[in-house]
C-alpha beads as a LAMMPS data file, in Angstrom:
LAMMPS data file: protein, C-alpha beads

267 atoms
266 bonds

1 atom types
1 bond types

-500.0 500.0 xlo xhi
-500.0 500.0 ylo yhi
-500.0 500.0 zlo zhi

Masses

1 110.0

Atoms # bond

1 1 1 255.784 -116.764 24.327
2 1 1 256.805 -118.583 27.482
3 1 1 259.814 -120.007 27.807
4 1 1 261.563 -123.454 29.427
5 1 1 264.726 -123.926 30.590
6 1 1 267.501 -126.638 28.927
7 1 1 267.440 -128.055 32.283
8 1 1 263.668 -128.726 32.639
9 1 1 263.578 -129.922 28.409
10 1 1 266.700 -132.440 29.009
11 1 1 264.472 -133.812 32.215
12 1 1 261.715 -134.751 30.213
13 1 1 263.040 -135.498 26.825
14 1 1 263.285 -139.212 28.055
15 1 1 259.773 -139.136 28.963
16 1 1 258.462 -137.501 25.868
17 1 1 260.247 -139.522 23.622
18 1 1 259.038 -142.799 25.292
19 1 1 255.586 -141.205 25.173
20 1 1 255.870 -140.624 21.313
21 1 1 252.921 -142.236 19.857
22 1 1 254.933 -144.834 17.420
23 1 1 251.617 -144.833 15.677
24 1 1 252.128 -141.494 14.680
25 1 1 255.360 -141.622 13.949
26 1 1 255.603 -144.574 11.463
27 1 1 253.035 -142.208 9.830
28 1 1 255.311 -139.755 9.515
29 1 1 258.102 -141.917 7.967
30 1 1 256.050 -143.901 5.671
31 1 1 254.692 -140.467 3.941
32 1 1 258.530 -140.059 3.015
33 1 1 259.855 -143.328 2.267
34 1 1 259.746 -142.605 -1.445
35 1 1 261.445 -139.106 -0.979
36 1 1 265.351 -139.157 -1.787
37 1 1 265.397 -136.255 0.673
38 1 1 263.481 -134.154 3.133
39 1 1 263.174 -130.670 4.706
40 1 1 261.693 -129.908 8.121
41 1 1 260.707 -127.041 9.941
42 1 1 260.229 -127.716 13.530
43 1 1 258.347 -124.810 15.400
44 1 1 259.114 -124.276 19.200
45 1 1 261.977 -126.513 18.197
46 1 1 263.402 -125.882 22.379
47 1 1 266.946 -127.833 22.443
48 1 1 266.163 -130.256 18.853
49 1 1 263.847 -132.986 20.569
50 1 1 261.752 -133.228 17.672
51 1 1 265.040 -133.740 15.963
52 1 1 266.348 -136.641 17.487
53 1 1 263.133 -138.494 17.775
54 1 1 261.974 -137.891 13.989
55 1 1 265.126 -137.880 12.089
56 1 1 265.921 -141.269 12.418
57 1 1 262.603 -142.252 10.522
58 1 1 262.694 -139.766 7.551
59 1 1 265.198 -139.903 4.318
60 1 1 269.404 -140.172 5.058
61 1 1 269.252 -136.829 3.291
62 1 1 267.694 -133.904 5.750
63 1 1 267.500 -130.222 6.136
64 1 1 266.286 -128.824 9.169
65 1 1 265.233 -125.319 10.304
66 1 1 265.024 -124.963 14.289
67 1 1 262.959 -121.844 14.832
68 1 1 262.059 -120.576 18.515
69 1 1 262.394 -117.207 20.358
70 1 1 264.497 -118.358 23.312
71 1 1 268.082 -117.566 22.656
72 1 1 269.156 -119.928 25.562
73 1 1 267.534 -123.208 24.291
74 1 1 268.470 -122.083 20.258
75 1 1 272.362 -122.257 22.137
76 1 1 271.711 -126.119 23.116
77 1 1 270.255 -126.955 19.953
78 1 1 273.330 -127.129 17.274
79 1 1 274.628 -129.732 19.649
80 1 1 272.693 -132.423 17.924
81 1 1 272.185 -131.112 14.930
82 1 1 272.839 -132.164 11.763
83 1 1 275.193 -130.439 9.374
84 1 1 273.232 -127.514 7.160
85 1 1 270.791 -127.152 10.239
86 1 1 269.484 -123.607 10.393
87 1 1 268.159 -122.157 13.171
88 1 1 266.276 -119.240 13.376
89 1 1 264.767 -116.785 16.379
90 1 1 261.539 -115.901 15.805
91 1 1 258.853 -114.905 18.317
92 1 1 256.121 -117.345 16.870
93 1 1 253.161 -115.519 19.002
94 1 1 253.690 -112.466 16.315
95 1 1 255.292 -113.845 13.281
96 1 1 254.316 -117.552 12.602
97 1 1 253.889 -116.720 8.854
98 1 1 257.389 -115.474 8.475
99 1 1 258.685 -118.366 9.901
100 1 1 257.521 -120.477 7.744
101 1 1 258.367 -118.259 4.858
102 1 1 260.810 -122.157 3.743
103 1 1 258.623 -124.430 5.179
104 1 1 260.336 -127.497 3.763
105 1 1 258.516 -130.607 2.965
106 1 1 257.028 -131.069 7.101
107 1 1 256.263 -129.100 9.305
108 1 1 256.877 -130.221 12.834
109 1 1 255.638 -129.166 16.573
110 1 1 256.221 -130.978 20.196
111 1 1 254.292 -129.618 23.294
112 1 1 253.527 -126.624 21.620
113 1 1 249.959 -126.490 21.081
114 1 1 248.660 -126.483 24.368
115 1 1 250.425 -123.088 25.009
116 1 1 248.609 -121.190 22.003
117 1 1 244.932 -119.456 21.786
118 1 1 242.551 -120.386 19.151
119 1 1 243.385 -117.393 16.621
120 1 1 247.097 -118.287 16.858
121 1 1 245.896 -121.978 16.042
122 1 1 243.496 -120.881 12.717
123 1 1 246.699 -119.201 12.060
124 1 1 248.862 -121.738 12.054
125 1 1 245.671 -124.260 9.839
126 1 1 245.493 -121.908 7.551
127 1 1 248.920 -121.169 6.784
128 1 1 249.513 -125.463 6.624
129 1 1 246.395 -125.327 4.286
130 1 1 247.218 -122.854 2.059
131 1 1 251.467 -124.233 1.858
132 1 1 249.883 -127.834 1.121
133 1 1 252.365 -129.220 3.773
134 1 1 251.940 -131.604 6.048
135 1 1 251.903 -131.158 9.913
136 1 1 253.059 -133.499 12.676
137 1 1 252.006 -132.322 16.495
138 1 1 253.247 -134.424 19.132
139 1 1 252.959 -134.106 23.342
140 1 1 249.934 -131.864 23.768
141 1 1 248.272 -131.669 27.398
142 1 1 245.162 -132.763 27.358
143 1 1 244.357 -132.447 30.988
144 1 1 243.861 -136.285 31.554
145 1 1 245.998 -136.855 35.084
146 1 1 246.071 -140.153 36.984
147 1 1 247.962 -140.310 40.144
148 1 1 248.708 -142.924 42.602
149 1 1 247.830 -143.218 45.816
150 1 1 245.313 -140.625 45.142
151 1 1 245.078 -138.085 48.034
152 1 1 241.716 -135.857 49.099
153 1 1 242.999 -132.370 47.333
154 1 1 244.312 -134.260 44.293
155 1 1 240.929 -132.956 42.435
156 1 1 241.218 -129.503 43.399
157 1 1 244.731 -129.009 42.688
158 1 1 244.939 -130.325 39.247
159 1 1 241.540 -128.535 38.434
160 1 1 243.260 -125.703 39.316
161 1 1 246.349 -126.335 36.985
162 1 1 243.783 -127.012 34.367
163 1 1 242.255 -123.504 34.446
164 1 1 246.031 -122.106 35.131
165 1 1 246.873 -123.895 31.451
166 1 1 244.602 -121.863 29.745
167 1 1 245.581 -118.220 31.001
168 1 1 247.901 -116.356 28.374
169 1 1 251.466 -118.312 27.749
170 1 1 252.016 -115.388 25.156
171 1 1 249.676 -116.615 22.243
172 1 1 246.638 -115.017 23.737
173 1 1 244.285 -117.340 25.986
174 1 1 245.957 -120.931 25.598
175 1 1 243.623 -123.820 24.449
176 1 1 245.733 -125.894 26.720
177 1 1 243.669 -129.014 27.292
178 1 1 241.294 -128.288 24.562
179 1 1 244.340 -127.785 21.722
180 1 1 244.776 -131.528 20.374
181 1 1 241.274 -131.914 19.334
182 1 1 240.455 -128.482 18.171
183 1 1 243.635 -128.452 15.847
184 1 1 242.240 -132.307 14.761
185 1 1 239.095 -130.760 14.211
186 1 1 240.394 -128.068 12.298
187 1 1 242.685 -130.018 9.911
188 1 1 240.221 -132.373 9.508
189 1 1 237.574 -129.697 8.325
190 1 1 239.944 -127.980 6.054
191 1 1 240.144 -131.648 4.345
192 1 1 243.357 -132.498 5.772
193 1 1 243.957 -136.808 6.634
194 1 1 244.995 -136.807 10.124
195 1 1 245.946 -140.058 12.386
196 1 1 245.701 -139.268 15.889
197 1 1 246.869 -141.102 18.917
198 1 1 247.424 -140.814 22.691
199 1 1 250.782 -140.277 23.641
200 1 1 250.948 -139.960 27.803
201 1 1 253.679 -139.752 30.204
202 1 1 254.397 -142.602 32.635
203 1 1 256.249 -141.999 35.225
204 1 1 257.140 -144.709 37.528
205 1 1 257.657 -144.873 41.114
206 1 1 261.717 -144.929 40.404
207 1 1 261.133 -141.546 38.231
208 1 1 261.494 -139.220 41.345
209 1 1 263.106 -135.811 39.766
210 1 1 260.572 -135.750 37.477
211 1 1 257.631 -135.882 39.594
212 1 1 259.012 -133.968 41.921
213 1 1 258.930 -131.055 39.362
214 1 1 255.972 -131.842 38.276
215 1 1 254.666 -131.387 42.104
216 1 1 256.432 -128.410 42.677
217 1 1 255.073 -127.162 39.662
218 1 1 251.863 -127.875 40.117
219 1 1 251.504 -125.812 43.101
220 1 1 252.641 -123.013 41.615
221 1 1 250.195 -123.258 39.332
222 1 1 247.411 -123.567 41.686
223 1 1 248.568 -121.604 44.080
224 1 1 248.386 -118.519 41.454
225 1 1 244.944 -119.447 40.734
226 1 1 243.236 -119.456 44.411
227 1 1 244.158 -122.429 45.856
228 1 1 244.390 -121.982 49.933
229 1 1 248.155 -121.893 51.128
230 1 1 247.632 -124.457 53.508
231 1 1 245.914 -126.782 51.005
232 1 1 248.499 -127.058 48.940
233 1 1 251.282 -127.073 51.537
234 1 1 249.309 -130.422 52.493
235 1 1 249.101 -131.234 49.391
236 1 1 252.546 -131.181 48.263
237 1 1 253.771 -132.589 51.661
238 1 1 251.617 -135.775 50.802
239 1 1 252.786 -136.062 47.362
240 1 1 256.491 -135.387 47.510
241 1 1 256.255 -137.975 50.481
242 1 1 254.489 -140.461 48.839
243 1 1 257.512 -139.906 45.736
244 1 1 260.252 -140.493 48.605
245 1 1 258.812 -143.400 49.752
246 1 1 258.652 -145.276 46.468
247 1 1 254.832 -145.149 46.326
248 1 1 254.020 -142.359 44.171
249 1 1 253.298 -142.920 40.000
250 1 1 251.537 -140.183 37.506
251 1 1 250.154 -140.798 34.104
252 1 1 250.200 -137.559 32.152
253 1 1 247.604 -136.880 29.361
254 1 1 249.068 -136.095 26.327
255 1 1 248.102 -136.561 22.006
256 1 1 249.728 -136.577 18.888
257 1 1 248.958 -136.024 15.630
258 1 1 249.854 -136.064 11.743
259 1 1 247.778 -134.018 9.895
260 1 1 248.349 -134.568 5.843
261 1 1 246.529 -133.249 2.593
262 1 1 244.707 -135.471 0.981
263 1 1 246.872 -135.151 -2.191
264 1 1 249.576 -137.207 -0.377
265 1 1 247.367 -140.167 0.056
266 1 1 247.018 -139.940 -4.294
267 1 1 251.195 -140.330 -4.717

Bonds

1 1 1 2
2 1 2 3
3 1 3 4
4 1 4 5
5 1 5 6
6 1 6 7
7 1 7 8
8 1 8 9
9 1 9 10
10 1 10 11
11 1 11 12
12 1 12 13
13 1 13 14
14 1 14 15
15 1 15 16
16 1 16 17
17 1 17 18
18 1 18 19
19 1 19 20
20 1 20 21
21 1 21 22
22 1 22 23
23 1 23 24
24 1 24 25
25 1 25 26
26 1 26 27
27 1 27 28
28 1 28 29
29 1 29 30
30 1 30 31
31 1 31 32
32 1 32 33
33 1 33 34
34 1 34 35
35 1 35 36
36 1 36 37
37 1 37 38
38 1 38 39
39 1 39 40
40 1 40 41
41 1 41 42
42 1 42 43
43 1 43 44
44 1 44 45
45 1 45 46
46 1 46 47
47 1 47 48
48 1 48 49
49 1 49 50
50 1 50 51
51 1 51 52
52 1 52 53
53 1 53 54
54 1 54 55
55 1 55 56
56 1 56 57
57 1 57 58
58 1 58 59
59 1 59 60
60 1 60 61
61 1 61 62
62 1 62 63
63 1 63 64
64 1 64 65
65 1 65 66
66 1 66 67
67 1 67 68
68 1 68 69
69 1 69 70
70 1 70 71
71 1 71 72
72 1 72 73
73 1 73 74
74 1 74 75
75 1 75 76
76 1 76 77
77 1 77 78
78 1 78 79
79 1 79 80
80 1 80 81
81 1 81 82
82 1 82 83
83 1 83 84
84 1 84 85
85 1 85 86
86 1 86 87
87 1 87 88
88 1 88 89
89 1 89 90
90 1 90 91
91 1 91 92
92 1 92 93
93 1 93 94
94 1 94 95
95 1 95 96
96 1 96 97
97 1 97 98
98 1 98 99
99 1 99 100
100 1 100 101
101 1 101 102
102 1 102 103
103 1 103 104
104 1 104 105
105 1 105 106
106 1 106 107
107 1 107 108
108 1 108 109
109 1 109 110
110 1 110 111
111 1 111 112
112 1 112 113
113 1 113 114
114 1 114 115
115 1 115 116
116 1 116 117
117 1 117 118
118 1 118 119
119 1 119 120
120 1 120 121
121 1 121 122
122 1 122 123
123 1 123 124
124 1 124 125
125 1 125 126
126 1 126 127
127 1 127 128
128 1 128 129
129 1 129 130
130 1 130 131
131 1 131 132
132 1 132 133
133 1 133 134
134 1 134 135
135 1 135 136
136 1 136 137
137 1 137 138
138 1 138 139
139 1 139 140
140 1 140 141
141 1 141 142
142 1 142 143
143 1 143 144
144 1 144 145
145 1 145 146
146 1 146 147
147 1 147 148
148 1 148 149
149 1 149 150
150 1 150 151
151 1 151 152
152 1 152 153
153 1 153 154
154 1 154 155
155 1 155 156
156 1 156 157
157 1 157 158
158 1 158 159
159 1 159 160
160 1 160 161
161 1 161 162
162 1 162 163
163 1 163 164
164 1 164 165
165 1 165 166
166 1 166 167
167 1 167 168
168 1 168 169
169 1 169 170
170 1 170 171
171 1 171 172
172 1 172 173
173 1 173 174
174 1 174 175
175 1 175 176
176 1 176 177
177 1 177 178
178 1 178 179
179 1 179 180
180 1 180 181
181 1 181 182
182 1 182 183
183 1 183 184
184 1 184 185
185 1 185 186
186 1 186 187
187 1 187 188
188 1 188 189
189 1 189 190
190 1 190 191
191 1 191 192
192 1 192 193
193 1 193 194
194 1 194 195
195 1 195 196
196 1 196 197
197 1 197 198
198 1 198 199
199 1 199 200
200 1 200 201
201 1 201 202
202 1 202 203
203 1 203 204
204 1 204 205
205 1 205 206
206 1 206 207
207 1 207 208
208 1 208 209
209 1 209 210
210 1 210 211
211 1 211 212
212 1 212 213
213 1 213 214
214 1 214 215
215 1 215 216
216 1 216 217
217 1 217 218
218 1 218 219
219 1 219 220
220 1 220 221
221 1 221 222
222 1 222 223
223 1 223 224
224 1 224 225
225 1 225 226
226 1 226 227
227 1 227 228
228 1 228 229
229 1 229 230
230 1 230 231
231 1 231 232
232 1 232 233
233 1 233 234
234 1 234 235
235 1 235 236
236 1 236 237
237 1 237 238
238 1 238 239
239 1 239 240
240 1 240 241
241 1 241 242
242 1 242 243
243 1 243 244
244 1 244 245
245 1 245 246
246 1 246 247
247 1 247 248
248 1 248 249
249 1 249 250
250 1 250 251
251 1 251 252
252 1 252 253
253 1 253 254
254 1 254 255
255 1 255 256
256 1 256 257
257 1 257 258
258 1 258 259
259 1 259 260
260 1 260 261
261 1 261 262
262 1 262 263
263 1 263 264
264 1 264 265
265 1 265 266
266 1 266 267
């Protein structure tokens, strides 16, 4: 599975959790408003973001399990953790039944579906299916990408990035764009309730670091899959200026869901 650094997940954190579709997340509240007490697994918890955006929403009484494989962003998560918190290393790619082995009352995700293949994600329905637990996926890609002032590679580059989303992060051949709605689909089929909602980035033209990662990473990305040298040393020239000079402002495609069994809707 690949991994982020803390540094890159404590840059965007802001972004995600103004992104957070509130939608969603009053969903997720209001299915445990009558609960005394709750238990969570978060999968690909990174440094606890799902954490500190959910917990304020769900029961004063909580029990979390942060499972992920990377030992460096497990070591950030305690931090804001709440006491009884358990976290667990588990390479999710290999053992996603294992770790759910205690899945607690919710299971929780944030921009983790865009990183996984379609067998990993039947995997992952059909063990949420056969648990009877409900599901909450928030901040997955969906390839939507608006920037401003447009410039003539803008097209090629982010088509590129596209295609470069759905080679292997470690799950097999990542869904990447295509995730959101295929798990929606799924859940949905297996007779699951699921609210859906958009939940993009916005980045501003004051939001420089930011995009300026974004950029840089971008043409990475493209640049491994065929995109000329020069093209995207124009590219990123163009961009990056346009960021420097105040002009520059992205909008980031991203969904969430909460995917629930219908016996939840009967309580």
């Amino acid at each position: 599975m690949t991994g982020f650094s803390p540094a890159w997940l404590a840059l965007r954190e802001p972004y995600d959790r103004a992104a957070r579709s509130r939608r969603v997340l009053a969903a997720v509240g209001q299915a445990f408003t009558a609960k005394p007490a709750v238990a969570v697994t978060d999968l690909g918890c990174g440094t606890g973001a799902t954490l500190r955006a959910l917990a304020p929403l769900l029961p004063v009484e909580q029990r979390w399990q942060l499972v992920d494989h990377d030992e460096a962003v497990l070591a950030a998560a305690p931090a804001a953790a709440p006491p009884g918190t358990e976290i667990v290393k588990i390479d999710l790619a290999r053992h996603l039944e294992a770790a759910l082995d205690d899945p607690g009352d919710l299971i929780t995700m944030s921009a983790l579906l865009d990183l996984v293949s379609a067998a990993w994600l039947d995997r992952l329905i059909a063990a949420t299916v056969r648990l009877a637990r409900p599901l909450y996926a928030a901040l997955s890609y969906d390839g939507r990408v608006t920037l401003t002032p447009a410039t003539p590679d803008d097209s090629a580059v982010i088509g590129a990035v596209n295609r470069h989303q759905t080679t292997d992060k470690g799950f097999g051949a990542a869904l990447s764009p295509a995730a959101a709605a295929a798990a929606v689909a799924g859940f949905r089929r297996a007779g699951f309730d699921v609210i859906e909602d958009r939940s993009d980035w916005h980045f501003a033209a004051s939001d420089r670091d930011i995009q300026m990662e974004m950029i840089d990473g971008w043409a990475d990305a493209a640049g491994e899959m065929g995109v000329s040298p020069s093209e995207l040393a124009a590219w990123r020239v163009a961009r990056r200026d346009a960021v420097a000079a105040g002009r520059s402002t992205m909008q980031i495609g991203h969904v969430d869901f909460f995917a629930r069994p219908m016996s939840m809707l009967r309580r």
